[in-house]
Structure formats: structure tokens, C-alpha cells
C-alpha positions as a Markdown table, in Angstrom:
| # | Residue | x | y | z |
|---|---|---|---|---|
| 1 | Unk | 0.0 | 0.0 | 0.0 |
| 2 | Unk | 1.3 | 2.8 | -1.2 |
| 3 | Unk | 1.9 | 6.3 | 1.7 |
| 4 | Unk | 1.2 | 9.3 | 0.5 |
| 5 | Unk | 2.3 | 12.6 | 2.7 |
| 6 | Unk | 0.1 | 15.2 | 2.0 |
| 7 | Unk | -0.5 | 18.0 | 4.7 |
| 8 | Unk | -3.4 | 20.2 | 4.7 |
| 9 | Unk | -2.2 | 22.4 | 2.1 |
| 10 | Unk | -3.3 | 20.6 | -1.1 |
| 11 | Unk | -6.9 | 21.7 | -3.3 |
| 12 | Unk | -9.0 | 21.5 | -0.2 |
| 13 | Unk | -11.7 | 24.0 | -0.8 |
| 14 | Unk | -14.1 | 24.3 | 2.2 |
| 15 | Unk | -13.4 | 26.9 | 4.4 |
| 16 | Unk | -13.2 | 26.6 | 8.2 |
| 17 | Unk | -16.4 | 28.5 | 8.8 |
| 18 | Unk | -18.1 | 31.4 | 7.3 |
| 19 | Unk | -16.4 | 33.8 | 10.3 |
| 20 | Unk | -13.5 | 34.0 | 8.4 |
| 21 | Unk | -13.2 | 37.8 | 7.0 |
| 22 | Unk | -10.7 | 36.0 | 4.4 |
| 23 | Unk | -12.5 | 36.7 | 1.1 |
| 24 | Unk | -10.7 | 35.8 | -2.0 |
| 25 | Unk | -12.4 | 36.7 | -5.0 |
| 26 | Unk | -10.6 | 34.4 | -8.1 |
| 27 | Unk | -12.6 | 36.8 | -10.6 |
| 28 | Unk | -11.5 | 34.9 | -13.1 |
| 29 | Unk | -11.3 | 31.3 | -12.4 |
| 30 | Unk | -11.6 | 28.6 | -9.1 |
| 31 | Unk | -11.1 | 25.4 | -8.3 |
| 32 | Unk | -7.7 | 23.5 | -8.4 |
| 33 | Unk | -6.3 | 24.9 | -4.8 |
| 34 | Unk | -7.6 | 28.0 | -4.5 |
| 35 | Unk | -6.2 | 29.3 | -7.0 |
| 36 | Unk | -5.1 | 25.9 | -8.9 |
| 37 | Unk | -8.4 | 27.5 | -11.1 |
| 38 | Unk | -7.0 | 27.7 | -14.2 |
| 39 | Unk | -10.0 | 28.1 | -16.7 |
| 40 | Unk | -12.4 | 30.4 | -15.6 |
| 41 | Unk | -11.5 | 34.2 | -16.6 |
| 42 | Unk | -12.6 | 37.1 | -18.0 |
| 43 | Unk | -11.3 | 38.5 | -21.7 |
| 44 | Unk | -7.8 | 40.3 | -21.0 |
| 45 | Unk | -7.7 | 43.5 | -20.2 |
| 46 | Unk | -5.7 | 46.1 | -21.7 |
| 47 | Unk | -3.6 | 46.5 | -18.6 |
| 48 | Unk | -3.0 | 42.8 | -19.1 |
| 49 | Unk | -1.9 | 43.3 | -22.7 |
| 50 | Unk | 0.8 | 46.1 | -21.9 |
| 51 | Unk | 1.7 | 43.7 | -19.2 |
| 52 | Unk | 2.7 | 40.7 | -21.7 |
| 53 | Unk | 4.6 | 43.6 | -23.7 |
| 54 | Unk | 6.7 | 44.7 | -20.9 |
| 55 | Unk | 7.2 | 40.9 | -20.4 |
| 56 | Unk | 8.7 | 40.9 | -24.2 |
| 57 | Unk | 11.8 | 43.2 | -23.0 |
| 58 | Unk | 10.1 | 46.8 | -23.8 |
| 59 | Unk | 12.4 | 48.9 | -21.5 |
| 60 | Unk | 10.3 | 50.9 | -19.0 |
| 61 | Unk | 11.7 | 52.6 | -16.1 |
| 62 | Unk | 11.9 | 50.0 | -13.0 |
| 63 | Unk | 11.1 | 47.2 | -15.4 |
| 64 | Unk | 14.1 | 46.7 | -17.7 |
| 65 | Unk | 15.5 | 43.4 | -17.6 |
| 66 | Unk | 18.8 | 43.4 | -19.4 |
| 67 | Unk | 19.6 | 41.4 | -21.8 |
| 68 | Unk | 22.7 | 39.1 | -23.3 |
| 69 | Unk | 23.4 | 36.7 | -25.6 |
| 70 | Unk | 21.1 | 33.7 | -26.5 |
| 71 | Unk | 21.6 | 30.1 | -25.2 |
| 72 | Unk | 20.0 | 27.8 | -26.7 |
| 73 | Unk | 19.1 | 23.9 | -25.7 |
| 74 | Unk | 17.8 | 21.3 | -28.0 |
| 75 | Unk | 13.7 | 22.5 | -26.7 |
| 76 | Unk | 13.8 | 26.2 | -26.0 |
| 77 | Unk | 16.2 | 29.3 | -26.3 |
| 78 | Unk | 17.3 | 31.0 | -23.7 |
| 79 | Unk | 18.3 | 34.9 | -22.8 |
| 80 | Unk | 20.9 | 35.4 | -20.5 |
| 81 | Unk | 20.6 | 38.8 | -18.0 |
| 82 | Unk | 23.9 | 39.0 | -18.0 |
| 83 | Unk | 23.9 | 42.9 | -16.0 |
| 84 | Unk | 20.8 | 41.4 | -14.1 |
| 85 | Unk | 20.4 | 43.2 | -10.4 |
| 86 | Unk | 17.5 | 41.8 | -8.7 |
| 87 | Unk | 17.5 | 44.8 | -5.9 |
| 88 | Unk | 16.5 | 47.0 | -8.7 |
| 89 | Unk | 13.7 | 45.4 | -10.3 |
| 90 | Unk | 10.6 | 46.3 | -9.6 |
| 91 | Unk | 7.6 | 43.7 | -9.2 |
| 92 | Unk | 5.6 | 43.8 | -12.4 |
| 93 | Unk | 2.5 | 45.9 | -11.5 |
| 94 | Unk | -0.6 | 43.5 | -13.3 |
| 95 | Unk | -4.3 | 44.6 | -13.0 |
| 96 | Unk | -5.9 | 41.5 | -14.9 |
| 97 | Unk | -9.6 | 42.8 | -13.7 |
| 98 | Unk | -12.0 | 43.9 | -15.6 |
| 99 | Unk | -16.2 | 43.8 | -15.6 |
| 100 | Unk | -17.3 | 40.1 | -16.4 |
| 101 | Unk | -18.5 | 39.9 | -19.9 |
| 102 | Unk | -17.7 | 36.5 | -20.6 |
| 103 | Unk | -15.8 | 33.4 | -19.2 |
| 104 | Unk | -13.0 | 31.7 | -21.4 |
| 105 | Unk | -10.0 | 30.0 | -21.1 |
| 106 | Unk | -8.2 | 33.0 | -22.1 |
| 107 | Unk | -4.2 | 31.9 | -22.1 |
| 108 | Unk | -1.3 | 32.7 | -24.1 |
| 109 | Unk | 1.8 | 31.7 | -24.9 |
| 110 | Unk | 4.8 | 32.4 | -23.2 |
| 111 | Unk | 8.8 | 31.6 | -23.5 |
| 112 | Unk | 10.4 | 29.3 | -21.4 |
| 113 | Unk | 12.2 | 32.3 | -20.1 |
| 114 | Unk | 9.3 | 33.9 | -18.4 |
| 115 | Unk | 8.3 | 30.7 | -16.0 |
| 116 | Unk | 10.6 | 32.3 | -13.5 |
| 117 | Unk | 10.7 | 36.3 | -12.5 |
| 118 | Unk | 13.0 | 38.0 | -10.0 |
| 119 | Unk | 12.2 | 41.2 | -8.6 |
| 120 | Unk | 13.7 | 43.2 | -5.6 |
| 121 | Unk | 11.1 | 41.5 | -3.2 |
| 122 | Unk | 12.9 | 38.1 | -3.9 |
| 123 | Unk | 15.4 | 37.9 | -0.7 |
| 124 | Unk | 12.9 | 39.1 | 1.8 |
| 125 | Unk | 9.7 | 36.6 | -0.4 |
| 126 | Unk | 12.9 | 33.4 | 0.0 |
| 127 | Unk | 13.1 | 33.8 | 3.4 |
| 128 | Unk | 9.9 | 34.0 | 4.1 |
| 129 | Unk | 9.3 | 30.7 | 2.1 |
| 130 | Unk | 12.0 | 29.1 | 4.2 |
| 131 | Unk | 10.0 | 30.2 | 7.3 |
| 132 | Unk | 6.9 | 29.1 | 5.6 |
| 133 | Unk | 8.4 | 25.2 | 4.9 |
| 134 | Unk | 10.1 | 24.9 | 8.5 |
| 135 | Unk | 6.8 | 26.0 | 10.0 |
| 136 | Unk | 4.3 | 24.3 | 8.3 |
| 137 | Unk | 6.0 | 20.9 | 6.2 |
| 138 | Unk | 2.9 | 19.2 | 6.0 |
| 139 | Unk | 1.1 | 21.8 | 4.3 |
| 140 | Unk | 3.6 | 22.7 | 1.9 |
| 141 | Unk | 5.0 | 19.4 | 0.7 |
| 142 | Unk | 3.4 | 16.6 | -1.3 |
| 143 | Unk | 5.2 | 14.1 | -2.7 |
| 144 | Unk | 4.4 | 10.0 | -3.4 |
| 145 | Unk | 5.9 | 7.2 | -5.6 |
| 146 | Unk | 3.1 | 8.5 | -8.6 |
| 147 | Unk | 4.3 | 11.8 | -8.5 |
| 148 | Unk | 8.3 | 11.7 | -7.8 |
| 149 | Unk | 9.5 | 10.8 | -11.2 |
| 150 | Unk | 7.8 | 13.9 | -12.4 |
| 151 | Unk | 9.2 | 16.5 | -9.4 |
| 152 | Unk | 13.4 | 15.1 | -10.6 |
| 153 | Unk | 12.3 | 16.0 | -14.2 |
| 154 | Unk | 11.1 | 19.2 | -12.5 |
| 155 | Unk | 13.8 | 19.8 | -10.1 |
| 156 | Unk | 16.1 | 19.3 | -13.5 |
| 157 | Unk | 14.0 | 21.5 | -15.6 |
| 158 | Unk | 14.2 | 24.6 | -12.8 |
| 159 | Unk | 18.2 | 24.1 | -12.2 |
| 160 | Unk | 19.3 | 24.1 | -15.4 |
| 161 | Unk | 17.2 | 27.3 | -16.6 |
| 162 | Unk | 18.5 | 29.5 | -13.1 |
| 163 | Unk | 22.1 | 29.8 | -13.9 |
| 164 | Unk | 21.3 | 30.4 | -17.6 |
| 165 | Unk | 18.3 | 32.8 | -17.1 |
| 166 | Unk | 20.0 | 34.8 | -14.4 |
| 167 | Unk | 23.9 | 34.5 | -14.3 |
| 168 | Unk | 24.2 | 37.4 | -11.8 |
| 169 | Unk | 22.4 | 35.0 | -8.8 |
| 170 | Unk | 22.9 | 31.7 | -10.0 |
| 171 | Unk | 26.5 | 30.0 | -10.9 |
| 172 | Unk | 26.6 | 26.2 | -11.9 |
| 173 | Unk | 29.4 | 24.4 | -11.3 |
| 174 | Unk | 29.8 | 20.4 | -11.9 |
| 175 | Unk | 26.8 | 19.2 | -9.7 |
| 176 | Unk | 26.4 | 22.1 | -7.8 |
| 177 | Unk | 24.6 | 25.3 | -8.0 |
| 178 | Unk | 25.4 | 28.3 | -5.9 |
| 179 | Unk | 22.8 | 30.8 | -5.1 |
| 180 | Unk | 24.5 | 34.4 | -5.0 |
| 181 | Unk | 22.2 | 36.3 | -3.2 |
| 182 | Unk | 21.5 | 34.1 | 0.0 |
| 183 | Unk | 25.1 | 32.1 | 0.0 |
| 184 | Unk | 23.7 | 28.5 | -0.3 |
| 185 | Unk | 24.6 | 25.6 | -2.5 |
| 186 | Unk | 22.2 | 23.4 | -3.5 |
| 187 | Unk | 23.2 | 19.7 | -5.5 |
| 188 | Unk | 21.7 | 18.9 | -8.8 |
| 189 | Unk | 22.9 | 15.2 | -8.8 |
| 190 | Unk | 19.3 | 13.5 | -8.7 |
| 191 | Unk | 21.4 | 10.1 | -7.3 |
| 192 | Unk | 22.2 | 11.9 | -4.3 |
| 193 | Unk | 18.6 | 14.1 | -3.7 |
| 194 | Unk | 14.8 | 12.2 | -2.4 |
| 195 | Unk | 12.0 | 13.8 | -3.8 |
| 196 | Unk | 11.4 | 16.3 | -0.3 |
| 197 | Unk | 14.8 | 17.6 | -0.7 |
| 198 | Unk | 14.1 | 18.1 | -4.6 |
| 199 | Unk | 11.3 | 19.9 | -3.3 |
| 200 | Unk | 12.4 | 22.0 | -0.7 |
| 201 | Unk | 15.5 | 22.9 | -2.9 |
| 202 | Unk | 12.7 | 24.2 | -5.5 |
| 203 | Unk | 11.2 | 26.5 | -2.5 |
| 204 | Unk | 14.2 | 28.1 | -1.6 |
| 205 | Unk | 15.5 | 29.6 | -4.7 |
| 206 | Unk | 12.1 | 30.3 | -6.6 |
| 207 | Unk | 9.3 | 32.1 | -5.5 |
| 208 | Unk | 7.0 | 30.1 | -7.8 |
| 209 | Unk | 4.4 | 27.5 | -6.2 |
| 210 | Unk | 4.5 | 24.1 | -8.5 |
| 211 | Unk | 1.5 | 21.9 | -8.8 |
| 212 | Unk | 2.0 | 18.6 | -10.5 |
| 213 | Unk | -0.8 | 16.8 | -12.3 |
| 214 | Unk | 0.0 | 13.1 | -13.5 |
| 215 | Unk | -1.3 | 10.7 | -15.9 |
| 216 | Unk | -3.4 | 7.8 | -14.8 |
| 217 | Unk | -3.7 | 4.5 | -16.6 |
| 218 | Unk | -6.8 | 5.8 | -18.4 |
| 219 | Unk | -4.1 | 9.0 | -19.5 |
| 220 | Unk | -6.7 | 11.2 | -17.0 |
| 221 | Unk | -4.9 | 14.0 | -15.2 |
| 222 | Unk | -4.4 | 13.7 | -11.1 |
| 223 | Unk | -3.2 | 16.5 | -9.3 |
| 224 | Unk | -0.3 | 13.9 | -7.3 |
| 225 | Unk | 2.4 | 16.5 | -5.5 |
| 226 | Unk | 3.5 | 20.2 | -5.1 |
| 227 | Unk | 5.3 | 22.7 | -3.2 |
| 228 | Unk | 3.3 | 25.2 | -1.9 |
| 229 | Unk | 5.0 | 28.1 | 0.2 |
| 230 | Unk | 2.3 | 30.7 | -0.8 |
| 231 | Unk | -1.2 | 28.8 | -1.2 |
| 232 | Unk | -3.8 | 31.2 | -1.7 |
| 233 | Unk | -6.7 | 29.7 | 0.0 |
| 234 | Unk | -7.8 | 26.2 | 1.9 |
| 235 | Unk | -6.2 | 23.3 | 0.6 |
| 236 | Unk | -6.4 | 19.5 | 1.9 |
| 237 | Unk | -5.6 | 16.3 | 0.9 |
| 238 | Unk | -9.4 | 15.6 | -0.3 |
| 239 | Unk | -8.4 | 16.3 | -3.6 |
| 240 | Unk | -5.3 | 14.9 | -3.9 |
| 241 | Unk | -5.8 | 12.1 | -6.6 |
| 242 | Unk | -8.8 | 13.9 | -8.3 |
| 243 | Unk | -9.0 | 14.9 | -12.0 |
| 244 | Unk | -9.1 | 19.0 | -13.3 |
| 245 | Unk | -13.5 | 18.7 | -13.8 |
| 246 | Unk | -13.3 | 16.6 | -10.2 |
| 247 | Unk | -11.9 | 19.1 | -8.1 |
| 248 | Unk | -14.0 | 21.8 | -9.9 |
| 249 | Unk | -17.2 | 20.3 | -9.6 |
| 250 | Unk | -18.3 | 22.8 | -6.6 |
| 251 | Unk | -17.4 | 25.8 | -8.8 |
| 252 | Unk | -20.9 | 27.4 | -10.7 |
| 253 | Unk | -20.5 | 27.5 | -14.4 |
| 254 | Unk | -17.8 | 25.4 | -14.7 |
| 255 | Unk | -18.7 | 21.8 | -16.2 |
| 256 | Unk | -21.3 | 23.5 | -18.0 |
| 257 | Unk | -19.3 | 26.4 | -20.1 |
| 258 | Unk | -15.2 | 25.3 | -20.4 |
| 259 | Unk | -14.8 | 21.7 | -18.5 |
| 260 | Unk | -14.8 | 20.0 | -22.1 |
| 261 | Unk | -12.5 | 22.6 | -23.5 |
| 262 | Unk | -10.6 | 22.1 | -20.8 |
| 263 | Unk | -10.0 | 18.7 | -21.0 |
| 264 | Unk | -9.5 | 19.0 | -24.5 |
| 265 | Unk | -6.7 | 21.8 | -23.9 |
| 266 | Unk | -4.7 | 19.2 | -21.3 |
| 267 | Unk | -4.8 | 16.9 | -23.7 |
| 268 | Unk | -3.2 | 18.8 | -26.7 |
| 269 | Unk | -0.2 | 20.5 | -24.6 |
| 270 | Unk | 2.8 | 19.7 | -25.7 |
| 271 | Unk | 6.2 | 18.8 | -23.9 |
| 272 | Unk | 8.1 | 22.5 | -24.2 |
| 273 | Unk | 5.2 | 24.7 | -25.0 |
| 274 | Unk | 4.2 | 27.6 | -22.0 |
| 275 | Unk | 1.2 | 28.8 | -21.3 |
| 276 | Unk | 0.5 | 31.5 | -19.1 |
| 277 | Unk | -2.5 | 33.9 | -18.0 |
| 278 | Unk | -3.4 | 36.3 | -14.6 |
| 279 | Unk | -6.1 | 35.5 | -12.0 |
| 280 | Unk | -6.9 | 37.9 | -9.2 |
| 281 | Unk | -8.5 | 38.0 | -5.7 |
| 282 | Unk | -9.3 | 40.2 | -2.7 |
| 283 | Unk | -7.2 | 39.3 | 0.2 |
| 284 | Unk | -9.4 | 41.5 | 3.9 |
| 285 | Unk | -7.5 | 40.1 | 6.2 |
| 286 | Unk | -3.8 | 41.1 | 6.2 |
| 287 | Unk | -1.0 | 40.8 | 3.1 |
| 288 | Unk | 0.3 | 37.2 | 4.2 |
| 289 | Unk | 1.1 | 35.1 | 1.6 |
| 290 | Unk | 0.5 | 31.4 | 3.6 |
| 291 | Unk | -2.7 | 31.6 | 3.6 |
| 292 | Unk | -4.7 | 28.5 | 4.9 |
| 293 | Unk | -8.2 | 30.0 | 5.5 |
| 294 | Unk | -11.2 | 29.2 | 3.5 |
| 295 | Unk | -11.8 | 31.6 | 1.0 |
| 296 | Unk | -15.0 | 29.5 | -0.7 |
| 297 | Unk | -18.5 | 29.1 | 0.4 |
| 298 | Unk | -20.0 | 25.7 | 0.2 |
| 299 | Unk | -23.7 | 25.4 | 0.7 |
| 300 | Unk | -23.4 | 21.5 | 0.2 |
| 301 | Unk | -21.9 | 21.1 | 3.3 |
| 302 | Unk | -24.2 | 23.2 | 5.1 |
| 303 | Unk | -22.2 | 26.3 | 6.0 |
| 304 | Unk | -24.3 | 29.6 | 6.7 |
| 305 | Unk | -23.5 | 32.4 | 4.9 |
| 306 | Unk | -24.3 | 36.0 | 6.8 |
| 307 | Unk | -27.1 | 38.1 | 5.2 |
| 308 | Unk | -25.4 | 41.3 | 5.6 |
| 309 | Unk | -21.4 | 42.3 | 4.8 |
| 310 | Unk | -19.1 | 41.7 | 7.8 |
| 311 | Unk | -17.0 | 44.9 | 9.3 |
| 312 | Unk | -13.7 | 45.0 | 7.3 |
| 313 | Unk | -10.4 | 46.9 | 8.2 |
| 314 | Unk | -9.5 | 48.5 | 4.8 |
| 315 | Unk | -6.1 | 48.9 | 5.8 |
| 316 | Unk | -5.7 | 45.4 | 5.5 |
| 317 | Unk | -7.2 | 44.7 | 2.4 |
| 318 | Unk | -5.2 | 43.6 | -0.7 |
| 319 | Unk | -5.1 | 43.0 | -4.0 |
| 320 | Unk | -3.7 | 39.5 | -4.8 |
| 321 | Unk | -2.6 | 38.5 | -8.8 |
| 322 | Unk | -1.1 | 35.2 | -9.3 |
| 323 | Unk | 0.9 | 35.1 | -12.4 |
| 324 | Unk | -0.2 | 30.9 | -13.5 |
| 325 | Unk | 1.5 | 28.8 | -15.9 |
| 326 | Unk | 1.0 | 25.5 | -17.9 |
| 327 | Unk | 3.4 | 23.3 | -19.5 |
| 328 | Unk | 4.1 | 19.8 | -20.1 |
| 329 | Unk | 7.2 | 17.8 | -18.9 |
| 330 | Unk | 8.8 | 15.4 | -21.8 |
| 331 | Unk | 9.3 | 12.1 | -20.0 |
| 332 | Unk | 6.9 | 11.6 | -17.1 |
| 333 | Unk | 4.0 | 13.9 | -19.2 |
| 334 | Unk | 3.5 | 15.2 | -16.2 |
| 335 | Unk | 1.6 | 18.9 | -16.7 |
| 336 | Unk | 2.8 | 21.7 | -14.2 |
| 337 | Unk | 1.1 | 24.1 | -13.0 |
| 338 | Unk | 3.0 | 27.1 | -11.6 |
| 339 | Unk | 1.9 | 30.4 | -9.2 |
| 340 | Unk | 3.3 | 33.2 | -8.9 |
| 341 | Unk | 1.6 | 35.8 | -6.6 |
| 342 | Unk | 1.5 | 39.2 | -5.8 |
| 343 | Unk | 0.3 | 41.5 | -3.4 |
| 344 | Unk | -0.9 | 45.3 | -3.6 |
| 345 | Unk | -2.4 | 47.1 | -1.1 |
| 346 | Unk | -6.0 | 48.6 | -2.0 |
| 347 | Unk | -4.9 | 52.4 | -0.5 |
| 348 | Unk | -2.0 | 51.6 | -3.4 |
| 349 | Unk | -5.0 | 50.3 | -6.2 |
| 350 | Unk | -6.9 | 53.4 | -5.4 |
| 351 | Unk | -4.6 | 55.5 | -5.4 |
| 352 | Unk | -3.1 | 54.9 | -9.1 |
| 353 | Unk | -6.4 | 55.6 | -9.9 |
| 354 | Unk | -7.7 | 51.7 | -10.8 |
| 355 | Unk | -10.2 | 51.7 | -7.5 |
| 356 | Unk | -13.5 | 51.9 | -9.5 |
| 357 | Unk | -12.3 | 49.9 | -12.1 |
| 358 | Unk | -11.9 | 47.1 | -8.9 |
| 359 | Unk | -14.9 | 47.6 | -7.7 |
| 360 | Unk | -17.1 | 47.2 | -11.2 |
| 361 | Unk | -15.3 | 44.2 | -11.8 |
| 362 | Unk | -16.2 | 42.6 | -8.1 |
| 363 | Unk | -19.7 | 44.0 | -8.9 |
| 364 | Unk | -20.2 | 42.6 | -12.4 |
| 365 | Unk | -19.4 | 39.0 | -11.2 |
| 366 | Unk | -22.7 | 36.7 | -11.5 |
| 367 | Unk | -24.6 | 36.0 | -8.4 |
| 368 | Unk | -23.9 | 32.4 | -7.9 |
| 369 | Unk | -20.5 | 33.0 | -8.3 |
| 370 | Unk | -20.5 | 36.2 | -6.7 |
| 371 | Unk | -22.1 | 33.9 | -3.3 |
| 372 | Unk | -20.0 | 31.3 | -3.8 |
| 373 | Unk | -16.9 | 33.6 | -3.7 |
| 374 | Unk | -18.2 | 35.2 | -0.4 |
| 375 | Unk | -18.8 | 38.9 | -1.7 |
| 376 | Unk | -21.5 | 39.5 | 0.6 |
| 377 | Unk | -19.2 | 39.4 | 3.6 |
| 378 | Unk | -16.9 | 42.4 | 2.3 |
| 379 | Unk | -18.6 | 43.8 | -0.7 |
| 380 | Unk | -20.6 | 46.8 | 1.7 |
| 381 | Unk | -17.3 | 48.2 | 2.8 |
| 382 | Unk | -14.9 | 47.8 | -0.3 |
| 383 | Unk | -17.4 | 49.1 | -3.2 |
| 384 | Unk | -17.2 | 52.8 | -1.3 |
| 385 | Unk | -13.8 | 52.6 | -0.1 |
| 386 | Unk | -12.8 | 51.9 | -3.9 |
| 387 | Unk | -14.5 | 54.6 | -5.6 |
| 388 | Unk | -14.4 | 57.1 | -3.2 |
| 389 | Unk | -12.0 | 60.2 | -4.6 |
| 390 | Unk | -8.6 | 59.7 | -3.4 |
| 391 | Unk | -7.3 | 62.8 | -1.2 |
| 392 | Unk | -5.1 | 65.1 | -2.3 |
């Protein structure tokens, strides 16, 4: 019989109890994790679309990332930032939202060079992650005979792109990679590494969640292992095992406008082809990262929700963007899914002017969803807050 260590951290949906003043609002998709929701989003934004450009190496101030000569492997070629300085990079400033018109799937392509960004958060964001794993293994690990083949191809994929992605931070030498900025060595001999270390190795050079979805014998998708430093909402081990329309059965709309297409979309991804798009929340209770609380109402298991919105401290109020991404390892045909988040304060959203624009998106979202994302709980107090006139 096979163990499998899962904590608390993986896809489990159901909050706590409805007290929670946790509201996440994944405006544009939900289900795998809490934000493992890959499918459900509204049509890009133009924000989003000057976001991809800046992503394409248009030089803006506080967003240049300087570039080198090209590497290139026998799957992907690779940029080099070879006068790369992490401390003065600032975090790429998305605002995906935007009123809900219709859902899609709504991804793009991407480069191999994009599945990991460095910013000047990233030495303060690593050692929060290592706080993160040393506090809380069982909810940031997952790992099981299914899934291990598929976190070494993984471990190998993510080591071999650092040192030639960012030179400045990361030097390979032999079997060993060096990380410049926190002074730690890390092996890349698989022989010598088990599948935890592989993982924790992973969490303390990236800021990047992974979420690993295997093949079964039928060639169905199971979410099997992951590393998960920054989960977004309430995961469990419930839905480890389950298939992409499994774990997304709860979420209104879903099997019923893009599960097919979704299915359809696993199936065709290629080994070495990226996919990426945003998803967004609202974060009421504080700018943590770790976040374990429910963010999802469940009427199926008999939760209450409040008739009437919930007192909310605005100063603790945030906007959270994940950056997702899907792609397809060669050998186990494992597909990863990978989160980046971000946070931004809703005094900072309001104040570049992008409050309203917030709070019609929050509005716009159908009731069910609307319910089932917990809106009534918060929505009295942010809709004001966000368009009222910033001060001058």
C-alpha cells in the first residue's frame, strides 16, 4: 500500500467557517487549490496586454530586464541577464480585472524564459518561504511514488534554466549550484537528492508555487504533488488524486461552459510549450502570503453564509494577482502548474487611480459566483472605499 504525505495544504476548498473575513475573490477562475483554477476568466484586459509587452523586453523605467546573448538547448532558447540586479527590479504591477462579460480560457503563450521572474522583493519573499516550509511541512509538501518521477524531471528543468536565465544569482558548477544572493549551495545530482529535498531545494531559490498533475492508466490528469509556500486559500488532501472537472465540480458554471474545453486543452499541450494567464483575488485580512483560511462558500456542506457584509479593516485589504502557468514535462507527461503571486495594497490600487475599475469588476461577477466567492461578507465596505475620490 502505497503512503502518500500530503498535509493540509493541497486543493482542499471548504473553508473553516463562514467567520473567516478571508474573502478571495478568483474573478477569473476557481477550483484547483484555491487558485489551482486555471480556466475560468474574464477577456484580458488592456492593462494585461501592456503587461505581456513589458514581459517581451520593452524597456520601461523600474522594469528593464537586461539582456545578453542567447543560449539555446535542443527545446527552447534561452536569454541570458547578464547585467541582471535583482534589488533594482521592480515587481511587475498586473491589474488582470476587468467587468465580467464573458468566461473563457483565455491563455497565451509564453517563452520558457518567463516561468521564472526576480524582482527586488525576492530575498525578503525566499526567506519568508523558508519560514513558511520549517513551520508548516505538511502543508507545503506533497510528494508519493506516482508523482516523484515527475518532481526530478522538474527539479532538473528549474536548475538548469536558473544559472542560464540569471547569471548574476545563479552560478553552476559540476553538480552544484550556488545561489549568490542568500550564500547557499544546493546539489543537482538526482542520485544523491529524495524527492522532499528536490522539493524543498525548488522552495528556496524560486518564489514560484508548483502543482503537479499526473497521468493515470486511463491518460486522465491527477493533481499527485506540489510545493506550496504561498497557497492562496484552503487546501487539503481531499483532492489529492482527483482529475481538473473533479476538483471543480463545486465551482458554478464550470462543467457547464469550459470543462470540455478544458480537458481537450490538457490533452493537446505539448512537452516545451508555455502557457501563461493572470487570476486575481481580494485578500481583507492582512498581506500574508501562507494563507490557509477558506476563501470559498459551500452550501453543500451546510455552512451559513451572513445576510449582511461583515465589518472589514481596509487597511488590510489587498489585492492578490497570481501570475499561472502551464506546461508539459517530456518524459513523465507530467503537466505543471506554476503560481506566482503578488500582493498590492487597496490604499495603493486606489490611489493609481484603478479603484472603480476594482470595484465594477467585483460587482459585475454573476450572483452564484458572486455567493460562492463570499462577496457578501466584504462587498458593503470595499465598493465605497474603492470609488471614493482619493485625497489630495
Amino acid at each position: 500500500m502505497v503512503e502518500y504525505h500530503y498535509g493540509k495544504a493541497l486543493m482542499e476548498m471548504i473553508p473553516k467557517g463562514v467567520n473567516s473575513i478571508t474573502a478571495a475573490w478568483l474573478l477569473a477562475t476557481t477550483g484547483v487549490l484555491a487558485y489551482l483554477t486555471f480556466w475560468m476568466m474574464v477577456s484580458p484586459s488592456l492593462a494585461e496586454k501592456n503587461n505581456r509587452k513589458e514581459l517581451k523586453k520593452k524597456k520601461q523605467p523600474g522594469h528593464n530586464y537586461p539582456s545578453g546573448e542567447t543560449t539555446t538547448t535542443t527545446t527552447t532558447t534561452i536569454t541570458p541577464l547578464t547585467d541582471f540586479d535583482y534589488r533594482t527590479i521592480n515587481p511587475i504591477d498586473y491589474r488582470p480585472f476587468k467587468t465580467m462579460q464573458h468566461v473563457s480560457m483565455g491563455i497565451k503563450k509564453m517563452p520558457k524564459e518567463e516561468w521564472i521572474r526576480i524582482d527586488r522583493g525576492y530575498l525578503d519573499r525566499i526567506e519568508e518561504r523558508k519560514r513558511v516550509m520549517q513551520t508548516n511541512p505538511k502543508e507545503v509538501f506533497g510528494s508519493n511514488p506516482i508523482v516523484d518521477p515527475a518532481i526530478a524531471e522538474l527539479y532538473e528543468e528549474i536548475m538548469d534554466l536558473l544559472p542560464r536565465r540569471y547569471p548574476t544569482i545563479f552560478d553552476l558548477r559540476g553538480k552544484t549550484l550556488h545561489n549568490k544572493v542568500t550564500n547557499q549551495s544546493y546539489s543537482v545530482d538526482l542520485a544523491g537528492l529524495t524527492p522532499l529535498t528536490m522539493l524543498r531545494n525548488l522552495g528556496e531559490n524560486v518564489e514560484e508555487d508548483f502543482y503537479i498533475m499526473c497521468p493515470d492508466a486511463e491518460n486522465e490528469l491527477r493533481l499527485q504533488g506540489y510545493i506550496a509556500c504561498f497557497p492562496g486559500g484552503f487546501l487539503s488532501p481531499s483532492r489529492v488524486g482527483m482529475s481538473m472537472r473533479e476538483i471543480h465540480q463545486p465551482v458554478p458554471g464550470f462543467e457547464a461552459r469550459i470543462g470540455k474545453g478544458a480537458d481537450r486543452f490538457l490533452v493537446r499541450l505539448e512537452p516545451g510549450v508555455f502557457v501563461g494567464r493572470m487570476n486575481w483575488s481580494l485578500q481583507t485580512d492582512g498581506r500574508d502570503l501562507f494563507r490557509m483560511d477558506g476563501n470559498n462558500f459551500y452550501p453543500e456542506k451546510d455552512n451559513q453564509l451572513p445576510l449582511k457584509s461583515r465589518a472589514v479593516n481596509l487597511g488590510d485589504c489587498y489585492l492578490r494577482v497570481e501570475h499561472q502557468t502551464l506546461t508539459r514535462l517530456a518524459r513523465s507527461r507530467a503537466v505543471i502548474f506554476c503560481v506566482r503571486s503578488y500582493m498590492t495594497s487597496l490604499q495603493d490600487v486606489r490611489a493609481e487611480g484603478n479603484g472603480p475599475a476594482l470595484a465594477d469588476a467585483i460587482e459585475s461577477m454573476p450572483e452564484r459566483l458572486g455567493v460562492y466567492k463570499m462577496r457578501p461578507l466584504w462587498s458593503e465596505a470595499i465598493y465605497p472605499y474603492l470609488r471614493q475620490q482619493q485625497s489630495l
